[in-house]
C-alpha positions in Angstrom: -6.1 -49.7 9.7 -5.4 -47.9 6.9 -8.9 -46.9 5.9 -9.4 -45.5 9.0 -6.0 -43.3 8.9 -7.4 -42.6 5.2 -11.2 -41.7 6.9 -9.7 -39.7 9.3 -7.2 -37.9 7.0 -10.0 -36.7 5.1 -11.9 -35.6 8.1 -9.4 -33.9 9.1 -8.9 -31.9 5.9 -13.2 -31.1 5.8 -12.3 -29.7 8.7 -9.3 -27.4 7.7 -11.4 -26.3 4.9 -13.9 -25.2 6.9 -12.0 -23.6 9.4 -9.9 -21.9 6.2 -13.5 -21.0 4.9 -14.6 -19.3 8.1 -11.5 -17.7 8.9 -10.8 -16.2 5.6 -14.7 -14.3 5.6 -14.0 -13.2 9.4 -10.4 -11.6 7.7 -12.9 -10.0 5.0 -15.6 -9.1 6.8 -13.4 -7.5 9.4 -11.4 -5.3 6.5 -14.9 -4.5 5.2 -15.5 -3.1 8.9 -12.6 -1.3 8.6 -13.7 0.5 5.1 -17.1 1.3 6.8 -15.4 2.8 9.9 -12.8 5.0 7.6 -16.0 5.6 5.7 -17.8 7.2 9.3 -14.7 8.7 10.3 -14.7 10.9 6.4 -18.2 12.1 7.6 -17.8 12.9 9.9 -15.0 15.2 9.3 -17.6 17.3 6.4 -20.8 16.6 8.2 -20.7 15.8 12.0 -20.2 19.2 14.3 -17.7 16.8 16.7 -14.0 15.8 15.8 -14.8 12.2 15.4 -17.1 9.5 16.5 -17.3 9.4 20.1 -15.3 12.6 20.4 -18.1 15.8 20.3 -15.5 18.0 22.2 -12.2 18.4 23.6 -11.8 19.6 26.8 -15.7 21.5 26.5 -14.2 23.2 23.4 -16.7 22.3 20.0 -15.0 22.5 16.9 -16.4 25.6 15.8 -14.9 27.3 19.5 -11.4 26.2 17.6 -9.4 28.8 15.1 -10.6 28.1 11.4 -7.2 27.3 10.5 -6.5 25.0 13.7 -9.8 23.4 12.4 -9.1 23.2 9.0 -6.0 21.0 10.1 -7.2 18.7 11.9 -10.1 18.2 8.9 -7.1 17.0 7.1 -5.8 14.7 9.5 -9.1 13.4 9.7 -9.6 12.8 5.8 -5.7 11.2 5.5 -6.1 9.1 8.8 -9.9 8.2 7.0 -7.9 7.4 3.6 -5.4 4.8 5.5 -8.3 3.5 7.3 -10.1 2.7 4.0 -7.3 1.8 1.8 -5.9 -0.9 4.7 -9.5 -2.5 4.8 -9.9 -2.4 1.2 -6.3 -4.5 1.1 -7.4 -6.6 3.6 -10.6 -7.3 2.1 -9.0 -8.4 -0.8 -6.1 -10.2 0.4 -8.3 -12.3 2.4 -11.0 -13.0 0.1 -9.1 -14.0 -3.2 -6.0 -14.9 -1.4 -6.5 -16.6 1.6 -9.7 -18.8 0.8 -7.0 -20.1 -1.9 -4.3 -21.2 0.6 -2.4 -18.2 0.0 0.4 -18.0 3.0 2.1 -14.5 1.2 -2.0 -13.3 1.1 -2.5 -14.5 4.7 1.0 -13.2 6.0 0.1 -9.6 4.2 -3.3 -9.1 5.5 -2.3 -9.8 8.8 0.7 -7.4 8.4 -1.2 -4.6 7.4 -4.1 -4.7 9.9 -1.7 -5.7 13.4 0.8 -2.3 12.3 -1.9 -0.1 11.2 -3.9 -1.4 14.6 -0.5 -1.7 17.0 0.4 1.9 16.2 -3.3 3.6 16.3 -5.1 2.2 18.7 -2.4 2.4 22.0 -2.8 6.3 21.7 -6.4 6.1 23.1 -4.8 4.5 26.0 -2.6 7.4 27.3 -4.5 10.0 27.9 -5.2 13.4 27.0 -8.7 13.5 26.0 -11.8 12.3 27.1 -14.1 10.6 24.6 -16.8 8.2 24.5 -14.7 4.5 24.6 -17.8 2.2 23.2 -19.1 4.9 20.4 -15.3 6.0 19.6 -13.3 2.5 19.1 -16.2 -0.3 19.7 -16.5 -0.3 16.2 -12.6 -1.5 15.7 -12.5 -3.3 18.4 -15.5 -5.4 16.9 -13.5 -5.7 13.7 -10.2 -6.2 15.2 -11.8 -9.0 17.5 -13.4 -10.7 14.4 -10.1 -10.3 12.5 -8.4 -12.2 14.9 -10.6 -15.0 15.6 -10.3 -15.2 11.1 -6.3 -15.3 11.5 -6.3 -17.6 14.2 -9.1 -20.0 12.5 -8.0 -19.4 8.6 -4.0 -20.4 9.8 -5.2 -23.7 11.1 -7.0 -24.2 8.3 -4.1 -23.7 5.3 -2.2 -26.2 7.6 -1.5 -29.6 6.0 -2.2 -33.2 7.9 
């Protein structure tokens, strides 16, 4: 009896590994998606002639129909909401790579943190209206991340959990 406990102790724990494995590079790869989406995002602000992805107008009005200066600001929302986008993927990246794959709860706890508030405040915004924009082109891209961030939380959670 007790080899078998011992057997299947010790399948249990290849298993959790694995699981911590998987999750953790879903968590990184997902905050890598994030840095490549703030990365689009910055283009588009210098080179694209919309406002964002998805987004080539507002209301039939190009961004060169807008005031320079109206224009101008919205450039630097773009670049600043670009910058959080990037510097939270670039966190979770990291958190998740060198903290999580080595049982790191506070690495875990932080990543997860960072990407739910920076997700739970943006993302309901495109849910209320007030402008029209492309839904797969404009937040497919997050969604895809965000999807693949949570499957890593979920999987990476049961994995740092002990027998």
């Amino acid at each position: 009896m007790g080899v078998t406990k011992g057997v299947a102790d010790r399948v249990g724990q290849v298993e959790r590994n694995a699981e911590l494995r998987t999750g953790s590079v879903l968590m990184a790869l997902a905050g890598v998606g994030f840095v490549g989406y703030g990365i689009v995002f910055l283009a588009m602000n210098f080179a694209g002639s919309g406002f964002e992805l998805g987004v080539a107008s507002l209301d039939g009005a190009a961004r060169a129909d807008l005031d320079p200066t109206v224009a101008f600001y919205i450039g630097h929302l773009h670049v600043a909401t670009a910058a959080f986008i990037i510097s939270t993927g670039i966190a979770v990246a990291a958190l998740s790579w060198y903290g999580v794959r080595r049982r790191q709860r506070w690495a875990w706890a932080t990543a997860t943190v960072a990407a739910v508030v920076g997700l739970a405040i943006a993302l309901p915004m495109h849910w209320v209206g007030g402008f029209e924009h492309d839904w797969v082109t404009h937040l497919g891209p997050i969604y895809l991340a965000a999807g693949a961030f949570v499957i890593g939380v979920v999987l990476s959670h049961r994995g740092m959990q002990t027998p």
